[in-house]
N, C-alpha and C positions, 0 to 999 in steps of 0.2 A: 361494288363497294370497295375503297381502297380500304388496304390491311393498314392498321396501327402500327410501327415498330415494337416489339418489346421493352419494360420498362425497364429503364438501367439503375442500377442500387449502387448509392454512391456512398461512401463514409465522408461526413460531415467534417470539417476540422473542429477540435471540442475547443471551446474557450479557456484560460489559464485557469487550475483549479483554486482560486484564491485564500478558500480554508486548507488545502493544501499546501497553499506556500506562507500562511499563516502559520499553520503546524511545524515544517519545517524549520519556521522562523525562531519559533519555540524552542524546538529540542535544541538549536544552535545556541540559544542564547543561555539556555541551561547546559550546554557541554561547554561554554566559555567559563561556566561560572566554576564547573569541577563536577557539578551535580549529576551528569550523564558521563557513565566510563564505560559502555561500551553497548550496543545497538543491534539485533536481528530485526531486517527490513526486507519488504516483496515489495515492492512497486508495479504500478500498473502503467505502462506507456502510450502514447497517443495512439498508437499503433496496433495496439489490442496484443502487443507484448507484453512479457513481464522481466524481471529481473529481481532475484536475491541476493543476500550477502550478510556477512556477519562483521563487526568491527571490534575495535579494542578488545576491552574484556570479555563481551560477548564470542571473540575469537578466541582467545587464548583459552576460556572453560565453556566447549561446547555441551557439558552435561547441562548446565546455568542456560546457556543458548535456546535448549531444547527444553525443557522446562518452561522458559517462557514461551515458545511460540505453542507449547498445549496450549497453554495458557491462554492466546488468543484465538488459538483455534476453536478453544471454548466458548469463549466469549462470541466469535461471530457465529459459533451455527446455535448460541441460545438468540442470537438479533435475529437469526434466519429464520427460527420456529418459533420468535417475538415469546420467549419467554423471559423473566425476570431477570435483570442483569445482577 
């Protein structure tokens, strides 16, 4: 009986995330208007990287910075244990 090869595990290219670039489309058009002065952002990259960073005002008052990102960090591990947002 001939042997099989092993299977090979391949990472898929993922398709553009288009509520992703809806989103970003968003905050852009809200920091043209004046209304977003300043952003803490993680991204997630095709690549199963990531990447942080902080901008404008978000830089300049890292206590504000950190504050908000409890903030979100709240918010996703109540999405994680699906409790009430």
């Amino acid at each position: 009986m001939k042997r099989q090869p092993p299977f090979r595990l391949v990472q898929l290219k993922r398709p553009v995330s288009n509520d992703t670039v809806r989103c970003l489309r968003a905050l852009l058009d809200e920091a043209e208007r004046g209304e977003i002065h300043g952003i803490c952002y993680a991204v997630m990259k095709s690549d199963r990287e990531f990447t942080y960073n902080l901008c404008g005002e978000a830089f300049r008052n890292p206590a504000w910075a950190a504050g908000m990102i409890a903030t979100l960090q709240h918010g996703t591990m109540k999405m994680i244990f699906k409790e009430d947002l």
